[in-house]
PANULO-248046 format. One line per 5 residues: for each residue z, x, y of C-alpha. Coordinates in steps of 0.5 Angstrom, whole numbers, padded with zeros to 4 digits, always signed. Last residue first. Example, Ala and Ser with C-alpha at 12.3 -4.5 7.8 and 13.67 -1.06 7.14 Angstrom:
<rs>
+0014 +0027 -0002  +0016 +0025 -0009 $
</rs>
This chain:
<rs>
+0181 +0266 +0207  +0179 +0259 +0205  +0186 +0257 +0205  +0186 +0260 +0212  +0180 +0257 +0213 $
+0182 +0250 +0213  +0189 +0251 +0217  +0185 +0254 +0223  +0180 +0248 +0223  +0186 +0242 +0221 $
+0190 +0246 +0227  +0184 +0247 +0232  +0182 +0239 +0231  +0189 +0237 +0233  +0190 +0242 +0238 $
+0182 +0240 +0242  +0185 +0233 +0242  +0191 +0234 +0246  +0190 +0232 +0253  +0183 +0229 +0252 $
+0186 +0225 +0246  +0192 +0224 +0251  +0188 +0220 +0256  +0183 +0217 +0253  +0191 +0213 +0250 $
+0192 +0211 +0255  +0186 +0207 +0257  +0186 +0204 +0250  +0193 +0201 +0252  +0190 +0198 +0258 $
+0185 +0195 +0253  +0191 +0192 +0250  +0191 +0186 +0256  +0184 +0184 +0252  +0186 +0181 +0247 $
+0188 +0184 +0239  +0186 +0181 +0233  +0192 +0178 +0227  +0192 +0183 +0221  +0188 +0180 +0216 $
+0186 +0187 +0212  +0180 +0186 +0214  +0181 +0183 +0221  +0185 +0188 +0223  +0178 +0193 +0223 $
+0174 +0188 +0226  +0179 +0187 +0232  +0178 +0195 +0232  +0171 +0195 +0232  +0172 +0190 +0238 $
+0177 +0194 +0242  +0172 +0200 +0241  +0167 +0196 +0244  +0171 +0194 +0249  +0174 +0200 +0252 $
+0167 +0204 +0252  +0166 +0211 +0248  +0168 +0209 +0242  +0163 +0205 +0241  +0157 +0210 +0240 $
+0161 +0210 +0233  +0158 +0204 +0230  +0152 +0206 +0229  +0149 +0200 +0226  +0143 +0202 +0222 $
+0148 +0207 +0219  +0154 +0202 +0217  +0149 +0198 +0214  +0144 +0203 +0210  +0151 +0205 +0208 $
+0154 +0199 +0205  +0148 +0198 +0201  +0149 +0204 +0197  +0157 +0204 +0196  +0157 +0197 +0192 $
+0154 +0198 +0186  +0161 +0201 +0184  +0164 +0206 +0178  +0170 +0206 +0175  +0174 +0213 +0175 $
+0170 +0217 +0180  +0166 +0223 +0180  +0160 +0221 +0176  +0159 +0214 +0179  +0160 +0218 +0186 $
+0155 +0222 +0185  +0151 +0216 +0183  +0153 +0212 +0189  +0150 +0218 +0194  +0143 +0219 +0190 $
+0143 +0211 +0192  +0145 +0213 +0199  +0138 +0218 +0200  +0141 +0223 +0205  +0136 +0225 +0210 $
+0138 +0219 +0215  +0145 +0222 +0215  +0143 +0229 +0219  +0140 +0224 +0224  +0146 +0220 +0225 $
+0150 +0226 +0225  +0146 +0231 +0230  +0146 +0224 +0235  +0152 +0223 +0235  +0153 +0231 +0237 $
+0149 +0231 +0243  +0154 +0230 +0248  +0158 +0235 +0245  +0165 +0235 +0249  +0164 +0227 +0250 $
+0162 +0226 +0243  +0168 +0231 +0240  +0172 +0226 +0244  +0170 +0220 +0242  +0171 +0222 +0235 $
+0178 +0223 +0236  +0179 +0216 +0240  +0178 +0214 +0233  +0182 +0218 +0229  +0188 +0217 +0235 $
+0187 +0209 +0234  +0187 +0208 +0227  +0195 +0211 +0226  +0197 +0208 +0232  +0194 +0201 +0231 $
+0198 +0201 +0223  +0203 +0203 +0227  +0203 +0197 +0231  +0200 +0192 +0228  +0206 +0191 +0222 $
+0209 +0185 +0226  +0216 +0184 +0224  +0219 +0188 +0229  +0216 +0183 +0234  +0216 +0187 +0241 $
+0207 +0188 +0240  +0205 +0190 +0248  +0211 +0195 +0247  +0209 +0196 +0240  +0201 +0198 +0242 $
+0205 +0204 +0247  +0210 +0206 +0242  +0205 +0206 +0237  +0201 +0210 +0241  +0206 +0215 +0242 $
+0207 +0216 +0234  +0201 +0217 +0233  +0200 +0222 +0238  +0207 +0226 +0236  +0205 +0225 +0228 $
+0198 +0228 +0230  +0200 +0233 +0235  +0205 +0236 +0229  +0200 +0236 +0224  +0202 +0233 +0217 $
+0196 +0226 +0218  +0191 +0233 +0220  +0192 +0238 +0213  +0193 +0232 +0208  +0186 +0229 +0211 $
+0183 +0236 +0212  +0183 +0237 +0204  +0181 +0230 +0202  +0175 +0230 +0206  +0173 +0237 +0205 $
+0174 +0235 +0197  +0169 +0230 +0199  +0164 +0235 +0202  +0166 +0239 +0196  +0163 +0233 +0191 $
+0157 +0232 +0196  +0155 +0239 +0196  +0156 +0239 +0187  +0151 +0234 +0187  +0146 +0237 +0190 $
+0147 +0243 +0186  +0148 +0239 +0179  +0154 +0239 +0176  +0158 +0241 +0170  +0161 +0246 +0175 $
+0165 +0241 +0180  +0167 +0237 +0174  +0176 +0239 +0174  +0175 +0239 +0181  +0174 +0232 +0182 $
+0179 +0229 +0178  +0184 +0233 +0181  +0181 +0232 +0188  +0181 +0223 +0187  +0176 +0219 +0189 $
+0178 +0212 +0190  +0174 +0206 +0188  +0178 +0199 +0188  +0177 +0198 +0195  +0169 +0197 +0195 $
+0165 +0198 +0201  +0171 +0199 +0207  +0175 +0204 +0203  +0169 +0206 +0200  +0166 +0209 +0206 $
+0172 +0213 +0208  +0172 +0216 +0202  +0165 +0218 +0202  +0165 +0221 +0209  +0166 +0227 +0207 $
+0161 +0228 +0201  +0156 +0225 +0207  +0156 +0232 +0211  +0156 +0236 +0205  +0150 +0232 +0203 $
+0146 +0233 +0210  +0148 +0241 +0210  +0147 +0243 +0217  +0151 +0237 +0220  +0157 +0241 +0217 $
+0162 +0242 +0222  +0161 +0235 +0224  +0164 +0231 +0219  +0171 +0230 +0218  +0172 +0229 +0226 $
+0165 +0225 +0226  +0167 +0220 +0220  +0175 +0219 +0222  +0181 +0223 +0221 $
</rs>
């Protein structure tokens, strides 16, 4: 799951909101700190009530990832997303493929809760603009193993660049997907796979209401 697909269930509670994208935060900002739900449990009554929202957004976080990357309709779209980037991508050797077929259906989700809610990109940028990203860091320091001075000023970039108004046009998203790879210094794509991102519209509007009805079901029947 990605930013939206995490967060927009609690876009009226801004720190929640920013607790769930914690961990998708850090892993662009600083790779060396990972939030773990055993070592933030164990803290939760010790701290404040702001802080505490931000500390359960990010189990949220934890917990819907578990319970998405396990769903039949997710391992059937990743899967067939992966097929389709390696018929374009036959060296066997090549790791893009799989690792475009698990980062293509996150993303393509988010463009498919903004088409079904038009508003939503809007409500989520708003609701993160409350949030102060310093108080963020700091709960992050008191929740992880090492600390990071890295956090604060990368989420005052990703907001300012609002990258998820992207998703809604093929050669944005290619873009941002080139960005990725280009991270973890895998080879960009050309433009012939933009035809693959079509495709893959397609299935997110065929089954992208199954994928966020198993993550909601499931969460609150651990809930109840």
């Amino acid at each position: 799951m990605n930013y939206l697909a995490h967060g927009y269930r609690f876009l009226d509670s801004p720190l929640m909101l920013a607790g769930t994208a914690i961990p998708d935060w850090l892993s662009v900002a600083d790779r060396r700190v990972r939030m773990r739900s055993r070592r933030i449990r164990p803290q939760l009554e010790q701290l404040d009530a702001d802080s505490r929202l931000v500390a359960l957004g990010t189990l949220q976080h934890l917990a819907d990832d578990d319970l998405f990357h396990n769903s039949a309709t997710f391992l059937m779209l990743e899967a067939d997303m992966t097929g389709r980037f390696r018929r374009q991508i036959p060296d066997r050797f090549d790791h893009r493929p799989a690792f475009l077929g698990h980062i293509t259906v996150e993303l393509l989700l988010d463009w498919y809760i903004y088409r079904e809610q038009s508003e939503i990109l809007d409500r989520w940028y708003d609701a993160m603009q409350s949030v102060c990203p310093q108080q963020i860091q700091a709960v992050v320091n008191l929740l992880a193993p090492q600390p990071t001075d890295q956090l604060a000023p990368f989420i005052r970039r990703f907001l300012e660049a609002r990258v998820m108004y992207d998703y809604a046009d093929d050669s944005r998203l290619l873009t941002r997907l080139n960005q990725v790879l280009r991270r973890v210094t895998l080879e960009p794509l050309d433009e012939c796979f933009l035809s693959v991102l079509r495709e893959g519209r397609q299935l997110l509007t065929e089954f992208g209401a199954n994928l966020l009805l198993a993550v909601e079901c499931e969460s609150a029947g651990r809930a109840g």
